[in-house]
C-alpha positions as CSV (number, residue, x, y, z in Angstrom):
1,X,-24.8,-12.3,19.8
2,X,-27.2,-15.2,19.0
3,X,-27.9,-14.4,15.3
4,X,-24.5,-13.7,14.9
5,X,-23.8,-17.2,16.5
6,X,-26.8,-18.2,14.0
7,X,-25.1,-16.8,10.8
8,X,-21.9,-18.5,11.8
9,X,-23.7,-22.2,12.6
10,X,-25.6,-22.2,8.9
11,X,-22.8,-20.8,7.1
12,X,-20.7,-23.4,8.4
13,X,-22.9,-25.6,8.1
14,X,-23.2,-25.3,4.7
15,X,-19.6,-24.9,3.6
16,X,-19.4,-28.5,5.4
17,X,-21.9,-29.4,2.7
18,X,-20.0,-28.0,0.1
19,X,-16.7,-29.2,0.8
20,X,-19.0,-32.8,0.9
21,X,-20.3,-32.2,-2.3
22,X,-16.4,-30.8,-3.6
23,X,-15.8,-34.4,-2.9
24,X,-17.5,-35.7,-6.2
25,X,-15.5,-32.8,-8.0
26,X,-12.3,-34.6,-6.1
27,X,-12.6,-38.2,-7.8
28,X,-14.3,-37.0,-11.2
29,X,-10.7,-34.6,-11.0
30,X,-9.0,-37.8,-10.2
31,X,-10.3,-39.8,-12.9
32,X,-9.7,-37.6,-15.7
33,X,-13.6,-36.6,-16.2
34,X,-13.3,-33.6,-15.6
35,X,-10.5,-31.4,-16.8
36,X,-8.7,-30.1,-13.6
37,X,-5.9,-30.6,-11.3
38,X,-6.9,-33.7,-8.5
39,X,-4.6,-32.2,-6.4
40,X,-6.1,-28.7,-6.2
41,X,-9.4,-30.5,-6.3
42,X,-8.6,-32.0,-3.1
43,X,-7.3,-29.0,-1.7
44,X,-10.6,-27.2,-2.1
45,X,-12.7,-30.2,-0.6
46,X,-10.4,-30.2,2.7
47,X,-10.5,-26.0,2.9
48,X,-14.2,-26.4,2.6
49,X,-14.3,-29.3,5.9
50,X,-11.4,-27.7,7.5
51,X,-12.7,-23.9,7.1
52,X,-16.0,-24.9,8.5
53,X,-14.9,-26.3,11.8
54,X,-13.1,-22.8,12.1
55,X,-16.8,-21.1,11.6
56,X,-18.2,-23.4,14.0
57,X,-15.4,-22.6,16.3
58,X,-15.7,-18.5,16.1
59,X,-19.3,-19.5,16.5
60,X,-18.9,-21.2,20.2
61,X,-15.7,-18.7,20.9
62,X,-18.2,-15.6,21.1
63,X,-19.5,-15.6,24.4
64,X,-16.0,-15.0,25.6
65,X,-15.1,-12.4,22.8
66,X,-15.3,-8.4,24.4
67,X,-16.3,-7.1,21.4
68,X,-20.3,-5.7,20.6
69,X,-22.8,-7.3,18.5
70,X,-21.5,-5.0,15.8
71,X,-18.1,-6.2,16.4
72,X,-19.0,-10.0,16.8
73,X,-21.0,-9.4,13.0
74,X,-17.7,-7.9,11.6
75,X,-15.5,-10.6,12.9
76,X,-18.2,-13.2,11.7
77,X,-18.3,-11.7,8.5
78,X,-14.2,-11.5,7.7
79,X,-14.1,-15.7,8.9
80,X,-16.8,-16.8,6.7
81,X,-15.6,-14.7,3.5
82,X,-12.2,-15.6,3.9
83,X,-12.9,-19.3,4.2
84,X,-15.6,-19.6,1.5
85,X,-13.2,-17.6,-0.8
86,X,-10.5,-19.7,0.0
87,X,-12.8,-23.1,-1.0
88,X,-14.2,-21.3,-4.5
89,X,-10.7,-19.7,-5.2
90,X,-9.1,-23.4,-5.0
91,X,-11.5,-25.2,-6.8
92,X,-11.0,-21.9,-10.0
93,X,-7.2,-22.7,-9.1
94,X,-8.0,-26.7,-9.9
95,X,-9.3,-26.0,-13.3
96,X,-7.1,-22.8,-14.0
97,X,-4.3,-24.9,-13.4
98,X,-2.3,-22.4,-11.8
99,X,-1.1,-22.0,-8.4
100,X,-1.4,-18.1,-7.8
101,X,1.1,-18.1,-4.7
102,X,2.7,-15.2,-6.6
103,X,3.1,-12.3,-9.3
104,X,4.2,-14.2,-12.3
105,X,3.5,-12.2,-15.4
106,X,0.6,-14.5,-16.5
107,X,-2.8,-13.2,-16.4
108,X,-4.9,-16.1,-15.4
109,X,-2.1,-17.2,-12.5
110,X,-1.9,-13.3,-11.2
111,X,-5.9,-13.3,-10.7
112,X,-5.3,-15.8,-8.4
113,X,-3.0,-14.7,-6.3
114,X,-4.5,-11.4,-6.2
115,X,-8.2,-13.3,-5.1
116,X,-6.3,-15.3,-2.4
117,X,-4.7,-12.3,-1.3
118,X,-7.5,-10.0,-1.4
119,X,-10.1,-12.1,-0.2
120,X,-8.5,-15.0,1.5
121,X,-5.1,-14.1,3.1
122,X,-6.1,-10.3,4.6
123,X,-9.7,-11.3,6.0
124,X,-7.9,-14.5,7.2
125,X,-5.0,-12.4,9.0
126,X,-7.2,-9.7,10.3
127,X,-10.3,-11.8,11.1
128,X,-7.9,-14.0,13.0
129,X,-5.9,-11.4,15.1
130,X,-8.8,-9.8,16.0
131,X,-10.2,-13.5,17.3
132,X,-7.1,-13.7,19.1
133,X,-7.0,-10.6,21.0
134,X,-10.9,-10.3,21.3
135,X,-11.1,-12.8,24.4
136,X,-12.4,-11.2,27.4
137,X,-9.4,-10.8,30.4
138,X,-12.6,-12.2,32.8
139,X,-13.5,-15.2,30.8
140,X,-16.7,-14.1,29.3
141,X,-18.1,-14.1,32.7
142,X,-20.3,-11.3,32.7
């Protein structure tokens, strides 16, 4: 359990980082020196913050999770792709300029979605049911 709770602290950690750092990519967005869309800028910069309070969360939940070292690793593994895809995917959307929230016939907006879906949405959904119904009946108590 503890290098799993050790992957989980320094990858969060440093998606916090990057999200800080997507900041810079936020206002040169918002000033028109760099060519992408602010809004999807600032998207990216707040999945970034937000996804690495949810690593840091999984990270203190696993004492009370029922699941092996193995299962812990798995479970560690689905958060922290899912939520550094979803940061990268966001900041592509931002200079793609496409929203990729469905199928629409163009090539650069259907890579999208099928990255958020693929490596966003279904590690995010599994990763978080499994979370959910992983907490021990006893409390973690051991």
């Amino acid at each position: 359990m503890e290098s799993t709770k050790r992957l989980l602290l320094r990858s969060g950690a440093f998606l916090l980082f990057l999200g800080m750092a997507t900041g810079g990519f936020v206002a040169a967005a918002m000033t028109g020196k760099v060519n992408a869309d602010a809004s999807m800028a600032l998207a990216s910069h707040l999945n970034a913050i937000l996804g690495a309070f949810m690593i840091f969360g999984l990270a203190i939940s696993l004492q009370y999770l029922r699941y092996t070292d193995v299962g812990q690793r798995r479970l560690a593994w689905l958060i922290i792709v899912a939520n550094y895809a979803n940061w990268s995917v966001t900041a592509l959307k931002a200079f793609l300029r496409v929203h990729g929230i469905d199928f629409v016939g163009e090539a650069r907006n259907d890579l999208i979605f099928l990255l958020l879906t693929l490596l966003v949405v279904i590690p995010s959904l599994v990763g978080t049911w499994f979370w959910f119904t992983g907490f021990r009946k006893d409390g973690g108590k051991s």
